[in-house]
C-alpha positions as CSV (number, residue, x, y, z in Angstrom):
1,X,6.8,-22.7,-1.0
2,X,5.9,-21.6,-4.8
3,X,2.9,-20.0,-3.0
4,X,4.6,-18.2,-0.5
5,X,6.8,-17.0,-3.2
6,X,4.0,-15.7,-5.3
7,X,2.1,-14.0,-2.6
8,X,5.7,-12.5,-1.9
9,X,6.1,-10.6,-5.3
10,X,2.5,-10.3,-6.1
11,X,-0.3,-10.5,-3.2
12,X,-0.4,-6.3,-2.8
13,X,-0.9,-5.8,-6.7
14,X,-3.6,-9.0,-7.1
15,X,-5.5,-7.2,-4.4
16,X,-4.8,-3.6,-6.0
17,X,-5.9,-4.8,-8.9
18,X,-9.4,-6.4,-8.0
19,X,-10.5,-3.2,-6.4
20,X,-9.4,-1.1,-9.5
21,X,-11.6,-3.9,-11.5
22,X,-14.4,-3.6,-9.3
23,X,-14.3,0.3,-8.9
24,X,-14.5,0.4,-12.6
25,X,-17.7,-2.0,-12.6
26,X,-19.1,0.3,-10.0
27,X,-18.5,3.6,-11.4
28,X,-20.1,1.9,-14.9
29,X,-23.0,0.7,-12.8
30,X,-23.5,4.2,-12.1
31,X,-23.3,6.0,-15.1
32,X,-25.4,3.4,-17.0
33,X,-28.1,3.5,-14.5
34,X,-28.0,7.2,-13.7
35,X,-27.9,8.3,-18.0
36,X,-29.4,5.4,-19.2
37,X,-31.6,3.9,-16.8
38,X,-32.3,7.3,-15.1
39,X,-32.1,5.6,-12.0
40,X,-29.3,6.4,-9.9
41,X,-27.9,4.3,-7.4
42,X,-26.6,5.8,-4.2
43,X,-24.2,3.1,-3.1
44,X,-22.3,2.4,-6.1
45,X,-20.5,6.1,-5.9
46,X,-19.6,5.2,-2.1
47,X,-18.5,1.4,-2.9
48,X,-16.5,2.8,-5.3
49,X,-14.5,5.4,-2.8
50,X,-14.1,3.0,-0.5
51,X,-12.6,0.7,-3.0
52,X,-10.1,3.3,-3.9
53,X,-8.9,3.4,-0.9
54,X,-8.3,0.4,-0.3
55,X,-6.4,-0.2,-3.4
56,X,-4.3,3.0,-2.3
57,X,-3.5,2.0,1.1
58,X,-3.3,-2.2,0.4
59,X,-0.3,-0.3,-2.7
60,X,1.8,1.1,0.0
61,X,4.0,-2.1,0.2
62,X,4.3,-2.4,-3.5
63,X,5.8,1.3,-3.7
64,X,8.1,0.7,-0.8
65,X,9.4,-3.0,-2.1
66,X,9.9,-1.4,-5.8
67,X,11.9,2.0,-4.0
68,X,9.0,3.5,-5.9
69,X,7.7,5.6,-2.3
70,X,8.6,9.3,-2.0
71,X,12.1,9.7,-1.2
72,X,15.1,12.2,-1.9
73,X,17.5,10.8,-4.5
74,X,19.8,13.3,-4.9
75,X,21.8,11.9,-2.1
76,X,22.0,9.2,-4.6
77,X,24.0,11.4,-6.8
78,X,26.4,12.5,-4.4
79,X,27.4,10.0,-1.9
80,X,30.3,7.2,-2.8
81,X,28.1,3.7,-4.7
82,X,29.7,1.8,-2.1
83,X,27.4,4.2,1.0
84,X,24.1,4.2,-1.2
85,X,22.9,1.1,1.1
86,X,23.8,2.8,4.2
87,X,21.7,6.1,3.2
88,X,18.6,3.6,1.6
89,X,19.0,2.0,5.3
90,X,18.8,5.2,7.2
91,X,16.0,6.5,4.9
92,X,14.0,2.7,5.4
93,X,14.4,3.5,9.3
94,X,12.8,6.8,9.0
95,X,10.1,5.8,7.1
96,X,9.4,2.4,8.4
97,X,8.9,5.3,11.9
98,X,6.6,6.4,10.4
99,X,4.9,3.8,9.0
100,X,4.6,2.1,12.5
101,X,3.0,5.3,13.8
102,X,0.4,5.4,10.9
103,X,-0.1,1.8,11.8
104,X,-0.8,1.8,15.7
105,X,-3.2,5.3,15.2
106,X,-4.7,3.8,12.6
107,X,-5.6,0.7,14.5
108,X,-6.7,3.0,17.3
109,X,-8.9,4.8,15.2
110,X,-10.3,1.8,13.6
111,X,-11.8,0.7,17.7
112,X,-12.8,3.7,18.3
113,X,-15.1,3.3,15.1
114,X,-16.0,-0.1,15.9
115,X,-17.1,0.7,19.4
116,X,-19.3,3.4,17.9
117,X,-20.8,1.1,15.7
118,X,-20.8,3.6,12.9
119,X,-22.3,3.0,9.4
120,X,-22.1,4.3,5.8
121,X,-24.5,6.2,4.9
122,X,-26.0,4.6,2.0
123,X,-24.3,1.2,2.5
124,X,-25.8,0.7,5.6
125,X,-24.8,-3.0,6.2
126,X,-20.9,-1.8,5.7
127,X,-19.5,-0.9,9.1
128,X,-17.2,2.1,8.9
129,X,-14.8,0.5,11.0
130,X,-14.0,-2.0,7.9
131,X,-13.4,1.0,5.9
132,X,-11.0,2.0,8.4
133,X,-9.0,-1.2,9.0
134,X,-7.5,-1.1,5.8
135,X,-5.1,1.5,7.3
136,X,-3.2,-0.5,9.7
137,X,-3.1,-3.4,7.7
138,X,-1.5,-1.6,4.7
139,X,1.1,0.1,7.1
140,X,1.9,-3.2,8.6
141,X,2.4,-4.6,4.6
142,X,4.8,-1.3,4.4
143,X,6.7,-2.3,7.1
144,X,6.9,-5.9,5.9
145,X,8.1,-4.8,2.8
146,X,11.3,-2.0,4.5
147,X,12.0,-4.8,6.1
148,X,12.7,-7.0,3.2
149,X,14.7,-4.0,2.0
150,X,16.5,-3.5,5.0
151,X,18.1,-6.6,4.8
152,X,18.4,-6.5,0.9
153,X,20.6,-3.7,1.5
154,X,22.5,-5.4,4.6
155,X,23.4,-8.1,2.2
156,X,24.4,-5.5,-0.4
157,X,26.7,-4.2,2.5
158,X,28.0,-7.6,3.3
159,X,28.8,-9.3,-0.2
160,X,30.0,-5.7,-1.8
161,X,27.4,-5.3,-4.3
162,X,27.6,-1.6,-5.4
163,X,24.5,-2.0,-8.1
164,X,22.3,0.5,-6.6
165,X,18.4,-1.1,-4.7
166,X,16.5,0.4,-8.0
167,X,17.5,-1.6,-10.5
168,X,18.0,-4.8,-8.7
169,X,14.2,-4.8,-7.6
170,X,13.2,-3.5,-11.2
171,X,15.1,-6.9,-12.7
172,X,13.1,-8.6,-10.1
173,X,10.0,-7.5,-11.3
């Protein structure tokens, strides 16, 4: 269970984290062996775009856990403490829409690329469908993590808690 409870808080910024690690080794790879070296090499620029996004989208859930994901706050300001969970429901809902959108055209685009077999250019052993497939899965992490705030929230609702989601997930972390 202490596993479980780990990967709950931290499996999106370990991840995160290793691709910002190896991006950095890459990019340094590459500026080492194109200044010093003078030998350039071709897939370490690539490797290190891909790696980017990767950390971007695999991040998604750890902005949308945190309330950290673009959102309008004044509402915050203006609305009773006691409705704040009502509006953060609403505005989950909306977003957790489009989330599942992002995630079923994602995965659609990610066959498409499969069934075309499609390469990088200078990686040639990394399929671009791979690339690709990062997309769905970090929507489907978003939409893992709304739901965990969803019913954060709902609980707020039930037990009265007018402390508003921000700072309870920031003692959390």
């Amino acid at each position: 269970m202490a596993i479980l409870r780990w990967l709950d808080k931290n499996a999106e910024l370990a991840f995160s984290s290793i691709m910002l690690v190896l991006m950095v080794l890459c990019v340094s790879l590459q500026v080492v062996g194109r200044y010093v070296m003078k030998v350039p090499n071709p897939w370490t620029e690539e490797a290190s775009r891909y790696m980017f996004v990767y950390m971007v989208f695999a991040s998604i859930g750890i902005c949308a856990r945190r309330s950290k994901h673009i959102r309008i706050t004044i509402m915050h300001s203006l609305l009773p403490k006691r409705l704040i969970p009502y509006l953060d429901i609403f505005s989950d809902l909306c977003f957790a829409i489009l989330g599942w959108v992002c995630m079923t055209e994602g995965y659609r685009l990610m066959l498409v690329l499969k069934s075309s077999n499609q390469a990088s250019s200078s990686m040639q052993w990394f399929k671009m469908w791979a690339l690709y497939a990062i997309v769905p899965i970090g929507f489907a992490l978003l939409l893992v993590r709304l739901l965990q705030c969803i019913i954060e929230n709902i609980k707020k609702i039930i037990v009265g808690d007018q402390n508003p989601p921000e700072q309870a997930k920031e003692a959390d972390a």
